[in-house]
C-alpha positions in Angstrom: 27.9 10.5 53.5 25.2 8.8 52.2 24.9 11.2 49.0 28.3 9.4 48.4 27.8 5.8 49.0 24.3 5.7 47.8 23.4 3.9 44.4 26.9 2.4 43.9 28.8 5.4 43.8 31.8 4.0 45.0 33.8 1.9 43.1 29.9 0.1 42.5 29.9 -1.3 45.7 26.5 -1.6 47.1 25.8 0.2 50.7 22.8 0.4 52.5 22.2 2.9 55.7 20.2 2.4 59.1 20.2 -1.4 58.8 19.1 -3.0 62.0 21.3 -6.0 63.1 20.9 -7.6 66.1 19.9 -5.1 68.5 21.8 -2.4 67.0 21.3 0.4 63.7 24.0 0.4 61.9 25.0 4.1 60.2 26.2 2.1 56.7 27.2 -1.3 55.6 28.7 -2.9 52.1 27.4 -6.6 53.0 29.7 -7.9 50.1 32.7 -7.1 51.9 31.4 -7.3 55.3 32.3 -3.8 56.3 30.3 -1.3 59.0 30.9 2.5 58.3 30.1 4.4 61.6 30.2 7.9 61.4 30.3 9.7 65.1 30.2 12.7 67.5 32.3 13.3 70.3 29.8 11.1 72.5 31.3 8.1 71.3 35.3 8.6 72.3 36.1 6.1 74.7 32.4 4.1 75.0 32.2 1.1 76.5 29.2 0.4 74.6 30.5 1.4 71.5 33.4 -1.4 71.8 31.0 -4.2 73.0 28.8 -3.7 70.1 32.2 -3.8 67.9 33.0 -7.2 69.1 29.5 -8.2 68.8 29.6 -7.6 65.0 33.2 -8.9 64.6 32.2 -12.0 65.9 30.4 -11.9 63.0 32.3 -11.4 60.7 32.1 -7.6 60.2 34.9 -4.4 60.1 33.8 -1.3 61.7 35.8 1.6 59.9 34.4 4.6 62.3 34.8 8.6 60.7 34.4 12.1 62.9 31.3 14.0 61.8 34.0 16.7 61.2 36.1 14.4 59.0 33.6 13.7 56.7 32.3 17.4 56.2 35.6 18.9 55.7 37.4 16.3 54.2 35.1 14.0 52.2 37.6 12.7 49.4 40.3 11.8 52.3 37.2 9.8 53.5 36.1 7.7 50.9 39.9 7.2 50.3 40.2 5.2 53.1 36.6 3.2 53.0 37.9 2.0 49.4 41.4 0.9 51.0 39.1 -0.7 53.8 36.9 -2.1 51.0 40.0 -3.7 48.8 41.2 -5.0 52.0 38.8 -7.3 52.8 
């Protein structure tokens, strides 16, 4: 994922990965559009922890758009399709 969002790639909107807020590392985030891009394993259906850290960052303003590992292996362009629809959305 990062080969794809790195360096403006997309639509030149500017991503950086592993950034620490709060006490959490975030996988990806575009800070102009206030949008988190999580990209998980099966560990993470149904976490309690994952959804408290959610509203922690929606209470600051943020989106969390989450992707399967699979998803973005195997369908990549079906992907960044829907970040950019995130991205516009905002």
């Amino acid at each position: 994922m990062w080969r794809l969002l790195r360096d403006r790639r997309l639509s030149a909107y500017k991503f950086r990965r592993q950034v620490p807020i709060e006490s959490y590392i975030l996988d990806f985030v575009c800070f102009e559009k206030r949008l988190v891009i999580e990209i998980d394993g099966s560990q993470h259906v149904k976490s309690r922890r994952d959804a408290v850290r959610d509203a922690a960052l929606a209470s600051e303003g943020f989106a969390i758009a989450r992707y399967w590992n699979n998803d973005v292996l195997q369908q990549p362009t079906s992907v960044l399709e829907d970040i950019l629809a995130k991205l516009a959305g905002r």
